[in-house]
N, CA, C and O of each residue as an XYZ file, in Angstrom:
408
protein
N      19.819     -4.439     29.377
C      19.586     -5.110     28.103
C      20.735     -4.794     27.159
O      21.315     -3.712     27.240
N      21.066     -5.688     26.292
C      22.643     -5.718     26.205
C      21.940     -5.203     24.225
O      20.876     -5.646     23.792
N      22.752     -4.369     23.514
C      22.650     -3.921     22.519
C      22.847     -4.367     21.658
O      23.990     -4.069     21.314
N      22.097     -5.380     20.567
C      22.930     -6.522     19.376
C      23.081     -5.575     18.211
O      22.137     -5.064     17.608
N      24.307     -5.401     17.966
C      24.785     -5.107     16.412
C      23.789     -5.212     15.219
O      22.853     -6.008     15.151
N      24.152     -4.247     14.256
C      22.764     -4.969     13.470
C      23.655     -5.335     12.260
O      24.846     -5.228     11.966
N      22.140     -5.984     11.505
C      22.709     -6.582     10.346
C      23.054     -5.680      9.080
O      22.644     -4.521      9.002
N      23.672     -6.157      8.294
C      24.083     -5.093      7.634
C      24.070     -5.891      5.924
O      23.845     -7.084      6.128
N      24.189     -5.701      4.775
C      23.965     -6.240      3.834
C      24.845     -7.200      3.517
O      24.504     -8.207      2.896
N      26.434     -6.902      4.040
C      27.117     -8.049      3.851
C      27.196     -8.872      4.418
O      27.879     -9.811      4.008
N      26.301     -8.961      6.090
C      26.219    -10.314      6.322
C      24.436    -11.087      5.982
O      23.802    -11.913      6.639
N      24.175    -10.529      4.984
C      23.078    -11.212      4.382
C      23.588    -11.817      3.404
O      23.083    -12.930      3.250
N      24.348    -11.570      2.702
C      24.762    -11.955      1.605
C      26.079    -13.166      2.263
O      26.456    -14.088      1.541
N      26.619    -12.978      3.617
C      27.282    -14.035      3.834
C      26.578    -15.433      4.016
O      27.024    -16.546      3.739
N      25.134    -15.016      4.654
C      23.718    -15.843      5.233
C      24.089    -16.955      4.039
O      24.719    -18.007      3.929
N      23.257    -16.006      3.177
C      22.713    -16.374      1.470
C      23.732    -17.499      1.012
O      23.334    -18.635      0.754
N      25.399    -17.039      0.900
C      26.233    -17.443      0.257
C      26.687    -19.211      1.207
O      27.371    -20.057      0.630
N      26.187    -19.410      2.534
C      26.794    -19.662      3.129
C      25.287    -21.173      3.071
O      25.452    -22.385      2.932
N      24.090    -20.455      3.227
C      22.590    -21.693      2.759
C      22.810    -22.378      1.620
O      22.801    -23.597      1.452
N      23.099    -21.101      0.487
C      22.874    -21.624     -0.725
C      24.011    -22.443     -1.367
O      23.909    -23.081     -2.415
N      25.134    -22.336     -0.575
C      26.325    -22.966     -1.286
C      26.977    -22.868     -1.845
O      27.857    -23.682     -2.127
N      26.717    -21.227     -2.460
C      27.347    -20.295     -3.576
C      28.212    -19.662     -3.518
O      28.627    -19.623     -2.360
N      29.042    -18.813     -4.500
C      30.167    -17.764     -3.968
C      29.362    -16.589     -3.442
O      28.267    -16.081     -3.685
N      30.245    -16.404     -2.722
C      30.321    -15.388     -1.748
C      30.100    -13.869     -3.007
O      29.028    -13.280     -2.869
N      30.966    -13.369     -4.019
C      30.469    -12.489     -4.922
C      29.290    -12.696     -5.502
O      28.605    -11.681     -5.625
N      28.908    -13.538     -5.835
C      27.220    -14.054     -6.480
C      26.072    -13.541     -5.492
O      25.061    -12.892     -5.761
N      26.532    -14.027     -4.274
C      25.548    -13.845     -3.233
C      25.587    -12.414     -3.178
O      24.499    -11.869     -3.362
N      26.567    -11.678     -2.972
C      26.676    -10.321     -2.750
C      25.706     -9.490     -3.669
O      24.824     -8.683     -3.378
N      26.210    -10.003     -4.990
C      25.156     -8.944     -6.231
C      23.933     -9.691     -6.585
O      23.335     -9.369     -7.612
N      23.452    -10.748     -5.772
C      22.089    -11.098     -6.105
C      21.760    -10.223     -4.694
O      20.738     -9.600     -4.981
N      22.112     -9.907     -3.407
C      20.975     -9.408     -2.321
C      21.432     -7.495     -2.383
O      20.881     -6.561     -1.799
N      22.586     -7.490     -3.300
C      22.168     -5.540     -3.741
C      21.415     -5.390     -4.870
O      20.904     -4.284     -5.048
N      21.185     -6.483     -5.885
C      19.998     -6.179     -6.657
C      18.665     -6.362     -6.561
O      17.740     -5.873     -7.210
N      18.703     -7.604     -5.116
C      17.404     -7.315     -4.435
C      16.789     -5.856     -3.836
O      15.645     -5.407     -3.759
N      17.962     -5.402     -3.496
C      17.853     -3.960     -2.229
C      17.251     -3.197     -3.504
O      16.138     -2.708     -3.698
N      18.666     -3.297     -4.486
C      17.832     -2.006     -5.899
C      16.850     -2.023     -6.422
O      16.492     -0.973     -6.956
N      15.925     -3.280     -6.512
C      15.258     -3.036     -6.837
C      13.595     -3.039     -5.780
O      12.453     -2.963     -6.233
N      13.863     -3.112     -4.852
C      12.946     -2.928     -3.762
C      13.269     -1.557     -3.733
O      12.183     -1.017     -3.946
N      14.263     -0.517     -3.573
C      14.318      0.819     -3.980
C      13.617      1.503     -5.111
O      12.813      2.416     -4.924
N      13.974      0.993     -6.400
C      13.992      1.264     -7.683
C      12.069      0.847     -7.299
O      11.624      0.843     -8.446
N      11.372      0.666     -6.762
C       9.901      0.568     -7.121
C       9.179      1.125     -5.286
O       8.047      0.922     -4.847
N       9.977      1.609     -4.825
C       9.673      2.505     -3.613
C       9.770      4.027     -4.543
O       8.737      4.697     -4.535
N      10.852      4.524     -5.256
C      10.599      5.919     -6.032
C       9.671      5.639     -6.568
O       8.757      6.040     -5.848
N       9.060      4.944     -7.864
C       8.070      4.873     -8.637
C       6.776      4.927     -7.686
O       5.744      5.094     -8.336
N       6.607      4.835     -6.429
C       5.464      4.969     -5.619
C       4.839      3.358     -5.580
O       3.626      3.275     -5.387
N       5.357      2.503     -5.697
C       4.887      1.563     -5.601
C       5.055      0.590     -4.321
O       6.205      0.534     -3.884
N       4.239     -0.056     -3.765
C       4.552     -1.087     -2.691
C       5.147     -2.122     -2.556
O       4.832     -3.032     -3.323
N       6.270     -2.382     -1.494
C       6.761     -3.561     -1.839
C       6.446     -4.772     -0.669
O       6.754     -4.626      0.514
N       5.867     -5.828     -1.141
C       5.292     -6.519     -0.457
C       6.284     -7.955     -0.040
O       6.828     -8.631     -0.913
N       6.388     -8.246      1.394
C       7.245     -9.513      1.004
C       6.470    -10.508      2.363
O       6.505    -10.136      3.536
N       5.788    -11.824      1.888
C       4.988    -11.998      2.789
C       5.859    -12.899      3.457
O       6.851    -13.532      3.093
N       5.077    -12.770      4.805
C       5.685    -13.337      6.364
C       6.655    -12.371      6.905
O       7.158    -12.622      7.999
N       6.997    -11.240      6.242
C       8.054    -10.680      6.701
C       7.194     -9.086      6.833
O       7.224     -8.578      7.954
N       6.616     -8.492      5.969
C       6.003     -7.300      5.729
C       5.497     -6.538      5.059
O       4.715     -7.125      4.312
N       5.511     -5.053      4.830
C       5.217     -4.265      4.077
C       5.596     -3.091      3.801
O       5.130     -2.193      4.503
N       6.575     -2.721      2.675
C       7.624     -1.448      2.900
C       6.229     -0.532      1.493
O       5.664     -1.109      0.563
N       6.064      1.395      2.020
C       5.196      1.652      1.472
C       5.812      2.861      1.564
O       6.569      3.156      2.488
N       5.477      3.710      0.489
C       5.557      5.083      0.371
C       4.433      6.303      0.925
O       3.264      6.037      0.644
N       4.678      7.737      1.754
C       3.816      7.979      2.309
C       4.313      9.262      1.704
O       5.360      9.422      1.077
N       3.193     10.336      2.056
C       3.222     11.877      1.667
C       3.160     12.047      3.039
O       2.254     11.496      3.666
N       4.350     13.026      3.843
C       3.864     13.678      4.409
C       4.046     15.194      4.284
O       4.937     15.748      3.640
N       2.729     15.996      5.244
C       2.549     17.193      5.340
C       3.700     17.901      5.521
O       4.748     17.611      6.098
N       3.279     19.039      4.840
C       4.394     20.638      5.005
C       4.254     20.912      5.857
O       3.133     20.524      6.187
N       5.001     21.755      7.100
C       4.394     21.760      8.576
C       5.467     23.311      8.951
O       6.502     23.750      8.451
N       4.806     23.645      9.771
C       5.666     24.720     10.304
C       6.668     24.478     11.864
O       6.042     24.524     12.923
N       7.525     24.339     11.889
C       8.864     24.798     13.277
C       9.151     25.142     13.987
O      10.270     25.489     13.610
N       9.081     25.434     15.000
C       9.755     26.128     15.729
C      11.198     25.494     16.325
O      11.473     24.366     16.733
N      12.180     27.010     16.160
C      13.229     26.119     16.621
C      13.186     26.214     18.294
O      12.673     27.301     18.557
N      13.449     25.659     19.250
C      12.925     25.897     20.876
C      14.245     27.127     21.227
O      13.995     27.955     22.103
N      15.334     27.176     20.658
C      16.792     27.555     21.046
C      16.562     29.100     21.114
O      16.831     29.920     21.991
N      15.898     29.229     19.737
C      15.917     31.091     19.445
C      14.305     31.322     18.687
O      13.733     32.302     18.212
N      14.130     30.618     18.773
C      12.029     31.314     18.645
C      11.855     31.340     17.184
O      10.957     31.991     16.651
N      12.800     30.559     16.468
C      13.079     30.882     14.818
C      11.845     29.900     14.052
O      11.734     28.677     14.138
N      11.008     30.822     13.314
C      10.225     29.552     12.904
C      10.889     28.975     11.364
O      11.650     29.566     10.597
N      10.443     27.960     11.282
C      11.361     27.239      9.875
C       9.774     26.468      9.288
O       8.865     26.042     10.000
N       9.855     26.482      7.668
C       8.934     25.772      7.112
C       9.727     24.598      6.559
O      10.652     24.651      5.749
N       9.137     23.411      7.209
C       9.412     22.297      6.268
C       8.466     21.716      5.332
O       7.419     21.245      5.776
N       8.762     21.689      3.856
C       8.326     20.949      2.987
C       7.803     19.470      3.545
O       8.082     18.730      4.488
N       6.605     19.468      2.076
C       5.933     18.220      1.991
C       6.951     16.932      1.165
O       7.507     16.891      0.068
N       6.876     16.252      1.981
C       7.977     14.965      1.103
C       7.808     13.584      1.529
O       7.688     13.422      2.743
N       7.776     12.628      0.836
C       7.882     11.511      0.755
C       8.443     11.016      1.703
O       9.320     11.722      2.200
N       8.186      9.588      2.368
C       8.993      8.908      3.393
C       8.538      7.078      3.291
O       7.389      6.695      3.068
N       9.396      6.417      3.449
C       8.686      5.107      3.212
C       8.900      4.902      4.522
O       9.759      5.429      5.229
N       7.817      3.861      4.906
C       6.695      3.611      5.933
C       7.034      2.237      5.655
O       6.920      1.922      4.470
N       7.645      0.827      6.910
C       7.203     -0.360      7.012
C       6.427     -0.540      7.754
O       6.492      0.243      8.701
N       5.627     -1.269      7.801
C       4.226     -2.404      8.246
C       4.773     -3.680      8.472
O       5.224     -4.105      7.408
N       4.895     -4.305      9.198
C       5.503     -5.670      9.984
C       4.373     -6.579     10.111
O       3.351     -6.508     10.794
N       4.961     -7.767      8.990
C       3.403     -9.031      9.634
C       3.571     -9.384     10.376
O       4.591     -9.503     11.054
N       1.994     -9.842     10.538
C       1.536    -10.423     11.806
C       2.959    -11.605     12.115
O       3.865    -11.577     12.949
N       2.712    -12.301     11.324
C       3.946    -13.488     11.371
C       4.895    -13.268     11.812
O       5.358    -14.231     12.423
N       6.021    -11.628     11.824
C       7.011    -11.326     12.310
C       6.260    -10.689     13.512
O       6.875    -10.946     14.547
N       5.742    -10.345     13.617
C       5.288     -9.590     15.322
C       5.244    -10.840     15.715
O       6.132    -10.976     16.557
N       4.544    -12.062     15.511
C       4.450    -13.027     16.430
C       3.054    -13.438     16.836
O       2.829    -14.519     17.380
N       1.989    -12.413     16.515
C       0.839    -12.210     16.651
C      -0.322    -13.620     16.017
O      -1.308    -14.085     16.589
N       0.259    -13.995     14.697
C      -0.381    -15.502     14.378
C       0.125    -16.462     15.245
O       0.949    -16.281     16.142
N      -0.434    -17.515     14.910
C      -0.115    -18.995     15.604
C       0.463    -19.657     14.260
O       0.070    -19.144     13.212
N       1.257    -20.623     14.183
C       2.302    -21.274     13.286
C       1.234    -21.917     11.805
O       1.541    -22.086     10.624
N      -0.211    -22.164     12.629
C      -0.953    -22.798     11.233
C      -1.192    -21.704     10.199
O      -1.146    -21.860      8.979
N      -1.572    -20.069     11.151
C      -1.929    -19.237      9.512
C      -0.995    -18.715      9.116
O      -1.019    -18.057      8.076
N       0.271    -18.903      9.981
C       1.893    -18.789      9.167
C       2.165    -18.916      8.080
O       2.562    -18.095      7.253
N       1.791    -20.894      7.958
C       2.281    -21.549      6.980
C       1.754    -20.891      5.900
O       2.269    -20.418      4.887
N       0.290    -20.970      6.431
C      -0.752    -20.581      4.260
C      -0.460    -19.373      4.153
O      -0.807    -18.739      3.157
């Protein structure tokens, strides 16, 4: 299975610039102020919802204890935050095209 490159922000913004008809700089700082602010409300603890596509969410996880396997060293890691996506049904593939649409 052959390994596809991934996407990266500037070729979203080439996508964008290239549908919409627009410059190429326009496109650029409209899809990093999308990113910032899908960031900018992931710190605040809030969910960011984008339908047909998913669900990006903030999680607590547990403080936990270590072991390192190398030298028997135990290490405590802190409790901290991690955002968590959830993939719709629509992108898994899992609906059929009619409850897509609504």
């Amino acid at each position: 299975m052959n390994k596809l490159p991934p996407i990266r922000k500037s070729d979203i913004a080439f996508g964008l610039s290239f549908l919409a008809e627009c410059n190429r700089d326009y496109a650029d700082r409209v899809v990093r102020l999308v990113f910032e602010t899908m960031a900018e409300s992931l710190k605040r603890g809030h969910p960011v919802v984008i339908k047909s596509f998913g669900r990006f969410d903030v999680r607590e996880r547990k403080a936990r204890t270590f072991r390192n396997p190398r030298n028997g060293e135990t290490i405590e890691v802190p409790a901290r935050q991690v955002v968590v996506f959830r993939p719709s049904p629509c992108l898994l593939g899992t609906k059929d095209d009619k409850e897509a649409k609504s």
